[in-house]
Structure formats: structure tokens, C-alpha cells
N, C-alpha and C positions, 0 to 999 in steps of 0.2 A: 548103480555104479557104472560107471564109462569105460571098457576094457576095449576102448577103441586106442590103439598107438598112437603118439605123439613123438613131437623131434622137435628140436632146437631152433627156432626161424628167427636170423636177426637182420632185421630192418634197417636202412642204414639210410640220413639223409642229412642234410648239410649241418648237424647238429649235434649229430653222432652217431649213435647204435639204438635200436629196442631189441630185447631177447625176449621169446615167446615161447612155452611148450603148447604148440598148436599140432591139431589133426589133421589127415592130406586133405579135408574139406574145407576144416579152417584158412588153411594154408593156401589152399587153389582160391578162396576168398581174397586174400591178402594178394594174391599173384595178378588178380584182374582188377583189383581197386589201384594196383600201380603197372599200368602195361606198357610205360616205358621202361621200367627195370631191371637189368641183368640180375639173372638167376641162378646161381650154383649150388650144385646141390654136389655132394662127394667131391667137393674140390674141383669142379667144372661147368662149363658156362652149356646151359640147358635152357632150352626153349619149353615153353610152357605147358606144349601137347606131351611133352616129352615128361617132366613132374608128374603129370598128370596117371601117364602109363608105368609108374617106378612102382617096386617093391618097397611099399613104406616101411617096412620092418628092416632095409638094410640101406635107407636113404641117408643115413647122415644128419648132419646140420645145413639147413638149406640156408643163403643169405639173400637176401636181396638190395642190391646197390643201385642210384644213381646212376644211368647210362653216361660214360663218357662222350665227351664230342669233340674232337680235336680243331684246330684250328680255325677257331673264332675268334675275331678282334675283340 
């Protein structure tokens, strides 16, 4: 049985959303298979060392988006 914590990870890319009950190792997977993506975890834009070092038992729903880039023709 797996009594390792999980949390909410939703994926977001020009298509929509995926939701995932992934673990901070699944989840540190997902965060380096997309290393252009903003990260928020608690409602805040978190660098990746930083996931890395959180209390997974009061991390939240973590998302990760498409980086915006302003001003492109």
C-alpha cells in the first residue's frame, strides 16, 4: 500500500487542463519534463528548487502553466 502523500497537480497547455493525484517525486518528474513552465504551488509562483524543498503535507494544489511572453509580433 502507498502511504506516501499526494496533491492535486494540474497541467495546463494550449488545450486545457490535466488534474493528477501525484507524489513530490511524481510531481518533481512532471516539473523537469516541462522546465519552461510556471509553478505555483499555495497560490504562488515557485521555482523549482524551491517544490523541491516544501512540506508536502501542506503544499496545496500545485499548477503548472505555459510561460507567458509578452510582446511578440
Amino acid at each position: 500500500m502507498d502511504n506516501e502523500i499526494r496533491t492535486t497537480v494540474k497541467i495546463a497547455d494550449e488545450t486545457g487542463h490535466a488534474a493528477q493525484e501525484l507524489t513530490k517525486a511524481e510531481t518533481m518528474d512532471v516539473v523537469n519534463q516541462n522546465p519552461n513552465a510556471w509553478i505555483f504551488a499555495g497560490n504562488r509562483l515557485v521555482k523549482p528548487a524551491e517544490l523541491e524543498q516544501a512540506n508536502w503535507g501542506d503544499i496545496g494544489m500545485v499548477m503548472l502553466l505555459p510561460a507567458l511572453v509578452g510582446g511578440l509580433n
